[in-house]
N, C-alpha and C positions, 0 to 999 in steps of 0.2 A: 689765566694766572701768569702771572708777567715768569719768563723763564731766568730767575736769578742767579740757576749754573754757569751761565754764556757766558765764555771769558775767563771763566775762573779757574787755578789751577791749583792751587794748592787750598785745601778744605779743614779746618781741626775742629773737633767733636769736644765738648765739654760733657762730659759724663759715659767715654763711649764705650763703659762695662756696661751699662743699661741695658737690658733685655731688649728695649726697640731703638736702643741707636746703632748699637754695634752690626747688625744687619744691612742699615741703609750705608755706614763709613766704609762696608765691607762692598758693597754695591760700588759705591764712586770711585773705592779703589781699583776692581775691576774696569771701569769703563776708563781708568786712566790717568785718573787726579791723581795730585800726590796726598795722602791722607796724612795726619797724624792727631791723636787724640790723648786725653787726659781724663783719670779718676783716681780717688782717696784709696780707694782699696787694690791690692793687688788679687786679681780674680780669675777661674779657670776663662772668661769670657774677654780679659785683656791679656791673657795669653795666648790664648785663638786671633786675639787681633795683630796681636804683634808677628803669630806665622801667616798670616795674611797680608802682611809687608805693609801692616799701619804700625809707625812709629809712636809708642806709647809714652805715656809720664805718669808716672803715682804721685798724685798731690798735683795742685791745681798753684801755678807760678805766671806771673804774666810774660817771661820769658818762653813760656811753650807757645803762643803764640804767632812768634817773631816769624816773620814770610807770608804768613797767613792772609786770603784774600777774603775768604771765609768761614765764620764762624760758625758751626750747631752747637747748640745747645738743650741739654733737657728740661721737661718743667721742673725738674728737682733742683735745677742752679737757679740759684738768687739771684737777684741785681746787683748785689755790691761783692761778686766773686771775680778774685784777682783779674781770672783771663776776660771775663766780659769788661772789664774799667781798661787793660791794656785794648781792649781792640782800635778805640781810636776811633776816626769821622771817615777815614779810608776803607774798612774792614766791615764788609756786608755782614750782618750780625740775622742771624732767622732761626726759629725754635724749630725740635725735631718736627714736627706736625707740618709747619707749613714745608719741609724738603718732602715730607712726605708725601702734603697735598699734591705737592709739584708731579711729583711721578703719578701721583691719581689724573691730573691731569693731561699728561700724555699720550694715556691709554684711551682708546676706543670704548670700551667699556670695564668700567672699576666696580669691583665688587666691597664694599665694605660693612664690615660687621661690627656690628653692635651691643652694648650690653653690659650690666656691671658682674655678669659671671659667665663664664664658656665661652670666651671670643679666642683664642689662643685656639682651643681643643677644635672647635666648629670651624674656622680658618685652613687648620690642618686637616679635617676631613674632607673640606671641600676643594683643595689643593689634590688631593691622594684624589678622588674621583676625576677634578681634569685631567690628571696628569695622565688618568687610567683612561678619558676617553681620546688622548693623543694631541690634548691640548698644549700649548707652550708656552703656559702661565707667567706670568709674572706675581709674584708674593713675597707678603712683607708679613711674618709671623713673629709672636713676640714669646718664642720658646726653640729650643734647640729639635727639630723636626729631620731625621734620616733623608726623609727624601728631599730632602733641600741642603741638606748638608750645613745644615744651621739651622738661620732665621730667614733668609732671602733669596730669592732666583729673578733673574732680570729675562724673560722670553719674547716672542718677537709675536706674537699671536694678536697682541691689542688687547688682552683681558688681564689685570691685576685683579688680584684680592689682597686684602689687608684687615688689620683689625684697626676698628674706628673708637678712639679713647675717648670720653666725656668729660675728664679732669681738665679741670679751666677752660671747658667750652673747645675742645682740641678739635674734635672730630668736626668741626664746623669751618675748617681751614682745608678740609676734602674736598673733592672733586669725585660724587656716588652718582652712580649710573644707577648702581643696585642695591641697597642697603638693606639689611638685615639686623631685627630687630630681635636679643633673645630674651631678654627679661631688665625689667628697671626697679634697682631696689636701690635704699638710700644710703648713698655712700660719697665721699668727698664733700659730706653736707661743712666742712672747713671752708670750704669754697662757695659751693650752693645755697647753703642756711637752710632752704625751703625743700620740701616735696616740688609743691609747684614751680621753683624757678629749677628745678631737676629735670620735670617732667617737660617743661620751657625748653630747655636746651634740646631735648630729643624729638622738640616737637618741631624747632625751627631748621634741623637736620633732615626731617622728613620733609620741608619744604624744601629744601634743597637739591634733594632726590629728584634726578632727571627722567626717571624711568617708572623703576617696580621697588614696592616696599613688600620685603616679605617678613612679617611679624608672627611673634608669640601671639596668638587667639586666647591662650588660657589664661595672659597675666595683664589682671587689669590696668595698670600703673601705662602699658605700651599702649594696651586701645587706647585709652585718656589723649595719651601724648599725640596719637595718629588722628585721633578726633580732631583734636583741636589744629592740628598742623595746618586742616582745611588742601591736603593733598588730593589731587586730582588725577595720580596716574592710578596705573594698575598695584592692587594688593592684595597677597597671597597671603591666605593664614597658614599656622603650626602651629602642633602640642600635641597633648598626649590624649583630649578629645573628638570625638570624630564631629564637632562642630565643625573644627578646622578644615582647610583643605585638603590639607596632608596630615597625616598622623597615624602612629603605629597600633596594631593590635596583635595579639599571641604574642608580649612579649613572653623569653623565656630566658632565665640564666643559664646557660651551658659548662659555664665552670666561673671558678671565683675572678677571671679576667677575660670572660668573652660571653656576650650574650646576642639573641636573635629576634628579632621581631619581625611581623609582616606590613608595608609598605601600604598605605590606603591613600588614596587623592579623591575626595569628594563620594564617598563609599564604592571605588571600584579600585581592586584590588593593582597592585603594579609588581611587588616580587619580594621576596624575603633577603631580608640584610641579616648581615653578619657583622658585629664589631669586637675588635679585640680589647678593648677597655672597659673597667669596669664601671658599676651605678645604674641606674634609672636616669639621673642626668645627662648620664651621653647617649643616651636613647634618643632623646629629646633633643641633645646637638647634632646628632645623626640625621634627625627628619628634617632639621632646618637646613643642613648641608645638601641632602638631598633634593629638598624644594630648590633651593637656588643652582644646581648642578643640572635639572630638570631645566632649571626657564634659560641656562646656556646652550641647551639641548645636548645634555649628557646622554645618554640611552642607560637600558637597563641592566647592560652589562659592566658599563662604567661605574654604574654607583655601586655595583655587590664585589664588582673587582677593588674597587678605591677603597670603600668602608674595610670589607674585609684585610687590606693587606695595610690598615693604620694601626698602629700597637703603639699609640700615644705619644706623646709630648715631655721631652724633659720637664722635669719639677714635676707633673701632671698623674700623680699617683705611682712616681715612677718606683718601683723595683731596684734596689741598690745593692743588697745581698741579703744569703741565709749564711746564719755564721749559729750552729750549735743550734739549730733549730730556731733562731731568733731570726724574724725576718726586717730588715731597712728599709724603710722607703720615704720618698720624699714628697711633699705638696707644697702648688703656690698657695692654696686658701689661705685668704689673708681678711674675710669679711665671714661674720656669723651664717650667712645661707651658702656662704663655701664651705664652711667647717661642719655644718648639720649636713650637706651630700656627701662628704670625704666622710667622716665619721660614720655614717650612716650606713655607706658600704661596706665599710671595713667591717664593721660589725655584724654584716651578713655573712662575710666570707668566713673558711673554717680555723679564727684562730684562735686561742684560750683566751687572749685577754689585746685588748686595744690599747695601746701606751701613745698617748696625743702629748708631744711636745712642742708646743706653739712660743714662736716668737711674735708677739703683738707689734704692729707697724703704724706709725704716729701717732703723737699722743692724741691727737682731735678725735682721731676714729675711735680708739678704747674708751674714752671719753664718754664720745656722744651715745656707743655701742657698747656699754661693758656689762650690760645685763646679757646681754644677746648673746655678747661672747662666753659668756658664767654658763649659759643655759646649753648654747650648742657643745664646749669642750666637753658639759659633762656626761654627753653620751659615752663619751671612751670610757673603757676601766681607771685608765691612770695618765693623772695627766699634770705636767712638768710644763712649766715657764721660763723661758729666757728674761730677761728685761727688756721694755719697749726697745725699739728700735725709730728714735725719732725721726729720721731720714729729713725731710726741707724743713722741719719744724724743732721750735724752739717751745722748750716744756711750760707754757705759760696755764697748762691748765693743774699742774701741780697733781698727777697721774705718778703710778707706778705699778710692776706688773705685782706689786705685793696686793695693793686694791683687787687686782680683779681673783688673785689666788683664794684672797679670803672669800669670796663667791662662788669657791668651786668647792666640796667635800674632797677631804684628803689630797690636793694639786698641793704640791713647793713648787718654790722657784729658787732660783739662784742667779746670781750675777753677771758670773764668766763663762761662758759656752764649758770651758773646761769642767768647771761645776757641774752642771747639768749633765754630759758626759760621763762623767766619771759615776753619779748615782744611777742613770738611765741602765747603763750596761751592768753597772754591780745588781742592779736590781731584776732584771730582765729576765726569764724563762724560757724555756722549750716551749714552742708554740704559739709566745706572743707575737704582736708586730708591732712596732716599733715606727710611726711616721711622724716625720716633722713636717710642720706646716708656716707658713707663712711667706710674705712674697718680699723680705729682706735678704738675711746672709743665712738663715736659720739652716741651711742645708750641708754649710759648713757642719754643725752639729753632727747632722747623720752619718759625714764620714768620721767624726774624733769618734761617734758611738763605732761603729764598724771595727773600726782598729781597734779598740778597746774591748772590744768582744773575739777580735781576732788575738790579741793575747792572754783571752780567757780562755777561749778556748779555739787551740788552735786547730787549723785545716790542712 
């Protein structure tokens, strides 16, 4: 991949409150560029940039621009957005993916994962295991993760991990050593249309793969895609059958945020793991972290020390307070089989009643998805709607979140965050929990709830 950094000094980011730009903008500032970047919203994640000495703008002017040798941008900006029309015939112009491919390319060997659910969580656990067997990883995660102190660490070892995005064909502008496949379910069909041109993209991604595919065994939609890829190197299976190569048994909950299972490669046993996050799902992104942590040649100390000392991912079921016995928390599920595992937990755990306040994210998805969505919220007790969140889309399918409310028994919605706020918390109990879900601004909510229960009852 031709090296389009070389030369360049000054770098601006067009969306760089993004969960996967502000990472990489924060990366080139370190290595010495001068960064400055632009977004619509004022956000804890453009305030983290601006103390990382990237020069920010709220709101998108073709004057932020001005000096600029290079341009990122996210798939969320248009083509006809001020600063991409100011850039001009002089002004290198490349989407986050291909800056990212760039640094896939550098490295020795790239780990990148895959998937339309748990690539964030499975990212960071298999980060926490290098890091545990003294590795000096390079990573690009697309969640605020302790031990990276964000989203990104730049190391000198030769091994990057990253999470590998499928929206518009992205993750095809990598450079995989190793990819990691964890499940394929239909989603950005805005873009795709089809199952098969979905299952296409992921198929020609495995051809890509220089190395080892290590995939879901249990989910058919992966084998298909690996079938057809017609790849020839080596590949590892996972899941939660002992088909698989790897795959756990004795799982056990140990408390409502930490559970244990035992370690299996081809029926012989390798060691019992510990994770501190909750589900059955991250059982499953634990084995996969594992398997690939294994073919880096992790040892067994590394994976019980790494899994054990991960306690999740910003957004990622995070824990935000107890206020009056009412507990906060936050999630990115932003697709029906993200909301059926987040729900699904919750509701294991010991609290009276599950209160799911979901922000729906583009109209195409609720659209194409609003039975799915009807069926997964209404495992909660109670469950509250924001209004979509159309994010690069423009409402031409004539959607609103009142549609999908009338599909849930007993769900309102309301308009204004403040709205939903102000009923959530009047309405709330001792013992309930309280999480917001979706992967727009919806987490804004959990804190107006927070405060709002903090002068209900105060601490």
């Amino acid at each position: 991949m031709e090296d389009f950094l070389t030369g360049k000094k000054r770098v601006h980011f067009i969306g760089v409150g993004g969960s996967g730009m502000y990472p990489l903008a924060r990366v080139l500032r370190e290595q010495g560029f001068t960064v400055t970047g632009s977004d619509v919203n004022e956000t804890d994640t453009l305030a983290a940039a601006g103390k990382a000495g990237i020069k920010v703008f709220v709101g998108h002017s073709p004057e932020n621009v001005d000096g600029a040798d290079l341009i990122v941008y996210s798939s969320a900006i248009s083509a006809d957005n001020p600063e991409i029309l100011a850039a001009g015939k002089d002004v290198a112009l490349h989407d986050r993916a291909e800056l990212l491919g760039l640094f896939t390319s550098r490295h020795s060997r790239s780990v990148c994962v895959a998937g339309t659910h748990g690539k964030t969580t499975a990212v960071s656990m298999l980060v926490h295991i290098l890091l545990a067997a003294g590795v000096d990883v390079s990573a690009f995660v697309g969640g605020k993760l302790k031990a990276l102190d964000g989203g990104a660490r730049m190391g000198k070892s030769g091994i990057m991990v990253c999470e590998a995005c499928e929206f518009k064909g992205n993750f095809l502008k990598l450079s995989s050593d190793i990819t990691v496949i964890l499940n394929i379910d239909e989603d950005h069909m805005d873009y795709f249309k089809t199952a098969d041109n979905l299952r296409g993209a992921f198929s020609e991604f495995c051809k890509k793969t220089s190395e080892t595919l290590i995939i879901n065994g249990d989910d058919e939609n992966t084998r298909i895609s690996v079938n057809d890829s017609g790849f020839k190197g080596a590949v590892i299976t996972f899941g939660n059958s002992d088909k698989n190569d790897y795959y756990p048994m004795n799982v056990k909950k140990l408390s409502d945020f930490e559970s244990s299972f035992e370690l299996f490669k081809n029926g012989k046993f390798i060691d019992e793991m510990v994770i501190g996050v909750p589900g059955g799902h991250n059982v499953t992104n634990a084995v996969a972290a594992c398997a690939a942590g294994i073919c880096l040649k992790a040892d067994n100390n590394a994976l019980k020390k790494g899994l054990s000392g991960f306690r999740g991912v910003g957004r990622r079921f995070e824990r935000l307070a107890v206020i009056g016995g009412v507990t906060v928390a936050d999630d990115y599920a932003h697709h029906p089989a993200e909301i059926t595992a987040t729900l699904k937990t919750a509701k294991s755990m010991n609290f009276k009643r599950v209160w799911a306040v979901h922000q729906p994210f583009t109209y195409s998805r609720t659209a194409a998805l609003l039975d799915g969505f009807a069926e997964s919220l209404s495992i909660a007790d109670r469950v509250t709607l924001t209004e979509i969140m159309g994010g690069r889309e423009k409402n031409v399918y004539n959607i609103r979140a009142a549609d999908l409310s009338e599909k849930i028994d007993g769900c309102d919605w309301f308009a204004s965050f403040g709205e939903v706020a102000d009923f959530v918390a009047s309405g709330a109990k001792e013992g309930d929990l309280i999480i917001t879900m979706g992967c727009g601004d919806v987490n804004k909510v959990a804190a107006m709830i927070a405060e709002r229960l903090k002068r209900r009852d105060p601490v």
